[in-house]
FIMARDREN-930296 format. One record per residue (C-alpha): residue number from 1; z, y, x. Coordinates in pm, whole numbers. Example, Ala and Ser with C-alpha at 12.3 -4.5 7.8 and 13.67 -1.06 7.14 Angstrom:
<atoms>
ATOM    nr        z        y        x
ATOM     1      780     -450     1230
ATOM     2      714     -106     1367
</atoms>
This chain:
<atoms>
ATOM    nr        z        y        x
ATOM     1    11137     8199     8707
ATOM     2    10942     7953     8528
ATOM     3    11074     7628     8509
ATOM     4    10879     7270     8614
ATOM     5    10734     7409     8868
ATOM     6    10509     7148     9093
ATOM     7    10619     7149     9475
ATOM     8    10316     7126     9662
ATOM     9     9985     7425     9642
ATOM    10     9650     7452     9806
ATOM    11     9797     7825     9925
ATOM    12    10135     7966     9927
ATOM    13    10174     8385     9926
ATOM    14    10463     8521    10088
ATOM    15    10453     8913     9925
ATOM    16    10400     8955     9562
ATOM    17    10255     9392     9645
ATOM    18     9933     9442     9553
ATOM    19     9775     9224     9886
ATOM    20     9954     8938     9751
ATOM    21     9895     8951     9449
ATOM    22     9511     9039     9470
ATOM    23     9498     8757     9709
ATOM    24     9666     8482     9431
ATOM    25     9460     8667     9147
ATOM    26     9139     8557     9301
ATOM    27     9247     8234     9478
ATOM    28     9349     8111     9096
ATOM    29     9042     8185     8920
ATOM    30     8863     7990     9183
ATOM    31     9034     7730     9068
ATOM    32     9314     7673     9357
ATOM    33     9684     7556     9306
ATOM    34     9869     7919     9407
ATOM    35    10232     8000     9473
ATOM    36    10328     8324     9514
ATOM    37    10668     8399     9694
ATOM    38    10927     8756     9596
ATOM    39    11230     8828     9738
ATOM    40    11265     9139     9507
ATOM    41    11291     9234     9135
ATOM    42    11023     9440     8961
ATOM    43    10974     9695     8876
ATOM    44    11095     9811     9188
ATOM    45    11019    10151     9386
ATOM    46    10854    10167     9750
ATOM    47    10870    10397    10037
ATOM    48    10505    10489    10014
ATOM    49    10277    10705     9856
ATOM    50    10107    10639     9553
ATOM    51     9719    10742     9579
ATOM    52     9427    10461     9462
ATOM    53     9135    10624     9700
ATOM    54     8867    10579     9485
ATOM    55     8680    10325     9667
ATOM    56     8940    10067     9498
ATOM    57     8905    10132     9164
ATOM    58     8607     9879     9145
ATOM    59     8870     9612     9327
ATOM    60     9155     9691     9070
ATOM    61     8847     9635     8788
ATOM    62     8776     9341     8932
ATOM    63     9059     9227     8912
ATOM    64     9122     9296     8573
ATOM    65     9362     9584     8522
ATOM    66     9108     9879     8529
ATOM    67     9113     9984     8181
ATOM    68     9525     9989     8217
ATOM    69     9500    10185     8581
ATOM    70     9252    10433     8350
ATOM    71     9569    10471     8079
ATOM    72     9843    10512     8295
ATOM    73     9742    10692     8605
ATOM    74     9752    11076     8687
ATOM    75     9485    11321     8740
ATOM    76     9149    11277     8918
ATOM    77     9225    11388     9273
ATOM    78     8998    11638     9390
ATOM    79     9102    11811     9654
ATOM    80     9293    11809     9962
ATOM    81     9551    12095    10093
ATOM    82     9665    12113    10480
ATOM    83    10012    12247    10457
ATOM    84    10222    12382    10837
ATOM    85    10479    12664    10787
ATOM    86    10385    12941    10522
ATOM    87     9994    12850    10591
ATOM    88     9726    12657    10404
ATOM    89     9370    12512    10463
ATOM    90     9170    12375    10116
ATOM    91     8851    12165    10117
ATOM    92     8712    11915     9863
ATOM    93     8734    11541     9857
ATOM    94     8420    11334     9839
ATOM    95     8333    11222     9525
ATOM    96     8322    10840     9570
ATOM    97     7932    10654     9570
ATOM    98     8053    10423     9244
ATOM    99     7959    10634     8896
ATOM   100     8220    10483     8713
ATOM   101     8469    10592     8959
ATOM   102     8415    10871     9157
ATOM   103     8785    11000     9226
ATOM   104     9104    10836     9321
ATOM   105     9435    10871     9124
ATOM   106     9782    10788     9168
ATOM   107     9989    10563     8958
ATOM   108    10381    10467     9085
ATOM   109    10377    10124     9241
ATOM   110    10638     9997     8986
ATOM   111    10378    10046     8734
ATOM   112    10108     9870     8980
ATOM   113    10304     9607     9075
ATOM   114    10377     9483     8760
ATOM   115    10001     9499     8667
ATOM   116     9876     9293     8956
ATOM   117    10146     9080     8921
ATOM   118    10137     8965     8566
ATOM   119     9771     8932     8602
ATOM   120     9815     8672     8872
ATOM   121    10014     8460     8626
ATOM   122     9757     8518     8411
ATOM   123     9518     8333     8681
ATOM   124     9766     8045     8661
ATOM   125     9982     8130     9041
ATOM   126    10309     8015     9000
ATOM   127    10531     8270     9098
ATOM   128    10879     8229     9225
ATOM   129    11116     8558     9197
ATOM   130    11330     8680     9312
ATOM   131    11302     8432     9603
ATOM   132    11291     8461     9998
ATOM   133    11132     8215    10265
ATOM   134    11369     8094    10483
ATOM   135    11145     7856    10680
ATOM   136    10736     7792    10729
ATOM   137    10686     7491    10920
ATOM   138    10393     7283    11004
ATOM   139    10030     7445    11027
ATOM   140     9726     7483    10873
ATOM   141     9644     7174    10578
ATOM   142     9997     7081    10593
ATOM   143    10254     7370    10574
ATOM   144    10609     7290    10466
ATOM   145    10823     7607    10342
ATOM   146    11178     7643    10271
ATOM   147    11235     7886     9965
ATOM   148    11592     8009     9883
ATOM   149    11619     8068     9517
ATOM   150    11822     8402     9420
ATOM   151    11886     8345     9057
ATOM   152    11960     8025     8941
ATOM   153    12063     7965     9360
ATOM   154    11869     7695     9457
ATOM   155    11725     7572     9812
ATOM   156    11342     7483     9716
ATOM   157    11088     7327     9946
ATOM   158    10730     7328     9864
ATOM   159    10410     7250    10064
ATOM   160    10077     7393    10096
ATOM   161     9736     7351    10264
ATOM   162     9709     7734    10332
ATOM   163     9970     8039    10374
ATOM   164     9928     8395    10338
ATOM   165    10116     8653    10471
ATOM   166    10113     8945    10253
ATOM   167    10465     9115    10357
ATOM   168    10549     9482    10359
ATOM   169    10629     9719    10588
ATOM   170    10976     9575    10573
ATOM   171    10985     9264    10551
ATOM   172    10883     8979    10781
ATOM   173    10822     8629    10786
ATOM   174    11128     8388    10950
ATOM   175    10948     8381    11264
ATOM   176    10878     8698    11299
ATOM   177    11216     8852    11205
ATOM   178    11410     8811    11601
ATOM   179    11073     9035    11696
ATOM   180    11165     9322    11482
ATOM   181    11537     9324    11591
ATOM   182    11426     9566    11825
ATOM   183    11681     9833    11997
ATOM   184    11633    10170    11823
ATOM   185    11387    10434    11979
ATOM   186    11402    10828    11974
ATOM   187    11049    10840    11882
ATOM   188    11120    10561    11626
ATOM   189    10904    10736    11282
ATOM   190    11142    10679    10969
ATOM   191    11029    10689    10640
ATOM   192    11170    10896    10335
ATOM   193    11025    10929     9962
ATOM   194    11155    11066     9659
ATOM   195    11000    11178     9239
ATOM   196    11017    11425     9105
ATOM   197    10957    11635     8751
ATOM   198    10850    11988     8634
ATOM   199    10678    12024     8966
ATOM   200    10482    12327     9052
ATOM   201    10204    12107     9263
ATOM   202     9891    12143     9122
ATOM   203     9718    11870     8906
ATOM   204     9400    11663     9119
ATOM   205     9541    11848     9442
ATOM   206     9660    11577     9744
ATOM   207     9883    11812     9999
ATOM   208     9904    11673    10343
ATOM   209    10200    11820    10540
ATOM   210    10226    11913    10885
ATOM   211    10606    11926    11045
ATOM   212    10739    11957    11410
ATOM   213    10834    11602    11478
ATOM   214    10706    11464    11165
ATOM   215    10446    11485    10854
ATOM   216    10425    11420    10516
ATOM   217    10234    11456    10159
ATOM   218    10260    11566     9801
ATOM   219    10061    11425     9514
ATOM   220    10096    11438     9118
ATOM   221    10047    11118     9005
ATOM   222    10137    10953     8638
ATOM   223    10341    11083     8388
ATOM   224    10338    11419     8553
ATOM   225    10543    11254     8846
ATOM   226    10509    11442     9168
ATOM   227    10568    11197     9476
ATOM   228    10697    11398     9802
ATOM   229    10698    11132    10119
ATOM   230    10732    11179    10479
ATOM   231    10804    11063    10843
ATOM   232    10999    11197    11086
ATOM   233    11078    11085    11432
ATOM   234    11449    10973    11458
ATOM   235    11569    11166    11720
ATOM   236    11423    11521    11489
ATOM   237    11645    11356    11232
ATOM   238    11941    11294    11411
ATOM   239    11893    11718    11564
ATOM   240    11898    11803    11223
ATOM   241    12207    11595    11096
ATOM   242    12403    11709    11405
ATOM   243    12348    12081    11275
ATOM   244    12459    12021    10922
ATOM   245    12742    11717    10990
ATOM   246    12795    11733    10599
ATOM   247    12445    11594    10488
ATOM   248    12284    11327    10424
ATOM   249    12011    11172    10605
ATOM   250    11823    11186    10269
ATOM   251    11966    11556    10196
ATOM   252    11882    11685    10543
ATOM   253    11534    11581    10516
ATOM   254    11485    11774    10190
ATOM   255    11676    12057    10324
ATOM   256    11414    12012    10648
ATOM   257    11119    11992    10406
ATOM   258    11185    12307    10201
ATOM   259    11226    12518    10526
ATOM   260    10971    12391    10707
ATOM   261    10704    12440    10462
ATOM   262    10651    12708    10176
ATOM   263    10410    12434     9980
ATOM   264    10679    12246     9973
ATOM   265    10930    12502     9833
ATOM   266    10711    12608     9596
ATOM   267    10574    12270     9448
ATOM   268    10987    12204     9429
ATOM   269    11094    12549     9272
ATOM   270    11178    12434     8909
ATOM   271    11152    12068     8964
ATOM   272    11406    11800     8904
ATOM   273    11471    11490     9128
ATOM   274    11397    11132     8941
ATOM   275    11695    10934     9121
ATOM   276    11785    10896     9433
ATOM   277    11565    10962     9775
ATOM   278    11449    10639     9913
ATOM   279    11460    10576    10290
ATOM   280    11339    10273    10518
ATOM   281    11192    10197    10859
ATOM   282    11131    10237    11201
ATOM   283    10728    10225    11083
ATOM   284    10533     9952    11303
ATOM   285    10164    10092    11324
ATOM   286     9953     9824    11472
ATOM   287     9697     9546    11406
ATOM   288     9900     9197    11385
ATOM   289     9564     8987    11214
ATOM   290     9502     8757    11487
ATOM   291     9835     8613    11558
ATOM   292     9768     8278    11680
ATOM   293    10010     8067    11450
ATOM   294     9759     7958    11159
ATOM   295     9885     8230    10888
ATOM   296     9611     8402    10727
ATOM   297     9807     8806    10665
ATOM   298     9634     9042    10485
ATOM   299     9825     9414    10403
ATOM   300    10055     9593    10632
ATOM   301    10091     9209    10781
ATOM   302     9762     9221    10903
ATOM   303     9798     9592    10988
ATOM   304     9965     9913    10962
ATOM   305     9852    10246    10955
ATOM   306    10039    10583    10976
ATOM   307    10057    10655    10601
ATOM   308     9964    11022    10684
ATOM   309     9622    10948    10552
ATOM   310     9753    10718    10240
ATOM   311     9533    10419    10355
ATOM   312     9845    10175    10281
ATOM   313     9670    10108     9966
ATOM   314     9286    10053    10045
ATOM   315     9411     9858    10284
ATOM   316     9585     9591    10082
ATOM   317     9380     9592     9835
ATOM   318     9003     9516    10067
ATOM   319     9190     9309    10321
ATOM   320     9293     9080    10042
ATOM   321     8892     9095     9885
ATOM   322     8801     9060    10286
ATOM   323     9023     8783    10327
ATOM   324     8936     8541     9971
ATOM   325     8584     8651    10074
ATOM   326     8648     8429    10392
ATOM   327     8809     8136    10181
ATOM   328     8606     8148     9883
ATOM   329     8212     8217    10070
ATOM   330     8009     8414     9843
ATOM   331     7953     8149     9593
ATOM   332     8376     8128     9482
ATOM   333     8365     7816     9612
ATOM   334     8685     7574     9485
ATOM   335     8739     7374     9789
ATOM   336     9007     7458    10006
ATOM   337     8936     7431    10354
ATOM   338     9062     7187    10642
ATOM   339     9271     7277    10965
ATOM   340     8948     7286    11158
ATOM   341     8765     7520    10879
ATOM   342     9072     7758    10884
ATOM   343     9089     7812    11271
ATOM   344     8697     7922    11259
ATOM   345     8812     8136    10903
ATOM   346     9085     8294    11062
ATOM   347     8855     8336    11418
ATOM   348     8588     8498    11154
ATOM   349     8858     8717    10940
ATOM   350     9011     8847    11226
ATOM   351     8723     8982    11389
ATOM   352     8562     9105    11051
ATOM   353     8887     9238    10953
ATOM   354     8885     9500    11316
ATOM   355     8550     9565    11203
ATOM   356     8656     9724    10880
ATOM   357     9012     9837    10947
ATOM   358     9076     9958    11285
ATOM   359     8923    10241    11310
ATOM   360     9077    10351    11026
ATOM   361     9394    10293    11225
ATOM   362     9302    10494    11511
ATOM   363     9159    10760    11304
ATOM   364     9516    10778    11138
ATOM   365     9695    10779    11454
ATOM   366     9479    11086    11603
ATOM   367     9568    11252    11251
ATOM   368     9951    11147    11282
ATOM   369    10023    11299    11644
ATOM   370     9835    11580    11607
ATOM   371    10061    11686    11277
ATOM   372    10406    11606    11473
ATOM   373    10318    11838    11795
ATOM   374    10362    12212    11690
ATOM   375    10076    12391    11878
ATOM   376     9845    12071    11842
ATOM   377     9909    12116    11413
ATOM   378     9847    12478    11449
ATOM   379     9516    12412    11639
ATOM   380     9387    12157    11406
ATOM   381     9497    12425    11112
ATOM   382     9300    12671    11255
ATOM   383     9011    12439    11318
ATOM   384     9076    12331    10923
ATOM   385     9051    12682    10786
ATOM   386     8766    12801    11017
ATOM   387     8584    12454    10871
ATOM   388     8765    12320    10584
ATOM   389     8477    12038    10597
ATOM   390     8622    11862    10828
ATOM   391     8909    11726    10550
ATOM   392     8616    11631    10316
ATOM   393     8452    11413    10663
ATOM   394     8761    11290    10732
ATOM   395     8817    11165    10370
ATOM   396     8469    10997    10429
ATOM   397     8516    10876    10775
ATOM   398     8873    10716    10636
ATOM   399     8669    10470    10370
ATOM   400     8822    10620    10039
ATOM   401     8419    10666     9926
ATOM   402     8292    10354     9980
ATOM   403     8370    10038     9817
ATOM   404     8330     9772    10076
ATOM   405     8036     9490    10011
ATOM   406     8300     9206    10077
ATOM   407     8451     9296     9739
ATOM   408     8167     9127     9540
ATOM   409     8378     8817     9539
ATOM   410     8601     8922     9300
ATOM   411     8357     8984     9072
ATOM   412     8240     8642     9099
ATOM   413     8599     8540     9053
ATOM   414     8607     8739     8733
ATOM   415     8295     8616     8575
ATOM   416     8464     8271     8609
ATOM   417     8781     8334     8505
ATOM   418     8789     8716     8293
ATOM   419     9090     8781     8212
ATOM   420     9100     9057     7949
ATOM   421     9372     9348     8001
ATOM   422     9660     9382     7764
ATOM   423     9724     9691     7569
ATOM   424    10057     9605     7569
ATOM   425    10073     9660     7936
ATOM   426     9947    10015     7849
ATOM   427    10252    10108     7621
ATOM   428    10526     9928     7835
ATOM   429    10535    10021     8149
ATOM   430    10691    10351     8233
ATOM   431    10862    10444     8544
ATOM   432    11213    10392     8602
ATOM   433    11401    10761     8595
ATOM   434    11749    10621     8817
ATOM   435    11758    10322     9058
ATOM   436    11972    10335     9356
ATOM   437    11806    10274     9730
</atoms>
């Protein structure tokens, strides 16, 4: 925690994942005061997947870590498998329109995280972590925020003209939290995620798994790291517990995995588990970007997609260039703008950000139930393998091709403020082997 820290900011960030801190990276070069809030220690691990579609490699070189994304990330992904029972369906992915970057790789978000976030710091944000907001009063011009300190403990109130929700998946602002104390569902989709090494998957190769009352996906990412995630409806879960009482929830859902699907058992034959399997949810797809409070959100706060496409990522990253592209104009402008000027931004962002986003939402929630239902995923494999295509379309349709034109304000942010990459960075980071859930 740095130390001297001033009390009041143009914006404060709640969320420190890559919307957050894209958001504070571009905010600071244009020259605004920028706190950025973390309840958690890095590096840390996520319950997500780990692809970059290539459409946000331009973003990430923007904001200034592209050469170090280039070092440490895995193999160019090339293709894409369809995976249900002991069958398989194989098509290309689109080679992306920028000629720098035409294919997206994966790179473990403790290794990202730490890259976006030291780079805002760079930018001059002040960031406070480990550190949770306990209160955000007031509205737009003339927020007040209650911080709780976790190490030294401390009770810290700041102020700011502009806040940002950039939250994850599991975590909410105070006023938001009694709305997610919701009764559990059967249908509720929890989310699972584990590492592993000496995986048989091979390299460039994104798997996309089809289960009866879930899904999932496999993808080699840095380091030779193979990333197996999934979601599975609770109630499948809790049939699948009650016939092996002596498992896990964790160990179930491998044992599930493995039986369900022969990719799976053969990309795990000879591999090794990297620490513990992570677990979190119920997921919350939906769009949440015009709430009516004053909070600008960009990420999974703005909106959530079923992670069966791996859009978690595109989507932080472009709603936080769609987003500064709103506060800063196109000219990167310094001033921060008024109560009145924020209700017509967030009016403006909203509806630009529905533009952009939702259909990708709906596109992943067609993808999602069709995956879960047993004869609907053996139609769509059927469909796959008669016109394996229609994975290379839906790639396309899904915006991992096509860097949005919104994102040319971080480069004007970066030809104010470049910020050159640290080869350091490149040596340093490596990804932790045991850390418990």
């Amino acid at each position: 925690m740095q130390t001297n820290l001033p009390n009041c900011f143009d914006a404060l960030i709640v969320g420190a994942g890559p919307a957050g801190s894209a958001v504070a990276i571009q905010l600071a070069r244009a020259g605004w005061s920028v706190a950025l809030i973390e309840s958690q220690c890095f590096p840390r691990r996520k319950v997500c997947g780990e692809c970059v579609a290539a459409s946000n490699l331009p973003l990430l070189e923007a904001l200034g870590i592209g050469d170090t994304f280039n070092f440490l990330a895995g193999p160019d992904l090339r293709s894409v498998r369809l995976l249900r029972g002991g069958r398989a369906a194989e098509a290309e992915l689109p080679a992306a329109d920028h000629a720098r970057y035409p294919w997206g790789r994966g790179l473990g978000r403790e290794a990202l995280d730490i890259l976006l976030l030291e780079q805002a710091r760079a930018a001059g944000a002040f960031v406070f972590q480990p550190c949770t907001a306990q209160a955000i009063l007031g509205g737009p011009g003339s927020w007040h925020c209650e911080l709780r300190q976790m190490a030294p403990a401390a009770l810290l109130r700041l102020r700011a003209k502009v806040v940002v929700d950039a939250h994850g998946s599991w975590e909410h602002l105070p006023s938001d939290r009694p709305k997610h104390r919701q009764t559990r569902g059967s249908g509720d989709l929890l989310a699972f995620k584990a590492n592993f090494s000496g995986s048989n998957l091979a390299d460039g190769q994104i798997s996309v798994l089809a289960l009866d009352g879930g899904y999932g996906g496999m993808v080699m990412a840095d380091r030779q790291t193979m990333t197996l995630a999934c979601c599975i409806r609770r109630d499948r879960l809790c049939e699948l517990r009650s016939h092996a009482p002596g498992l896990s929830a964790s160990e179930a859902v491998e044992a599930w995995l493995k039986r369900e699907c022969a990719g799976v058992r053969a990309a795990l034959q000879s591999a090794q588990r990297m620490g513990p399997w992570l677990a979190s949810g119920p997921l919350d797809p939906g769009v949440r970007v015009n709430a009516a409070d004053g909070i600008f959100r960009v990420g999974n706060a703005a909106g959530e997609a079923h992670p069966i496409l791996g859009e978690g990522m595109s989507m932080a990253l472009q709603s936080a260039a769609l987003l500064c592209s709103h506060l800063l104009g196109r000219c990167g402008t310094s001033a921060v703008p008024d109560a009145p000027a924020q209700a017509d931004l967030q009016r403006r962002y909203a509806a630009s950000w529905r533009h952009h986003f939702a259909p990708r939402l709906r596109l992943a929630a067609v993808f999602a139930h069709l995956a879960m239902r047993p004869r609907q995923a053996a139609a769509l494999l059927k469909l796959v393998q008669v016109w394996p295509r229609i994975l290379t379309l839906g790639a396309r349709w899904g915006g991992k091709v096509r860097t949005p034109e919104f994102a040319g304000s971080m480069a004007i942010a970066r030809a104010w403020h470049p910020i050159p990459g640290s080869a350091a960075q490149r040596t340093s980071l490596t990804r932790p082997q045991e850390e418990s859930t």
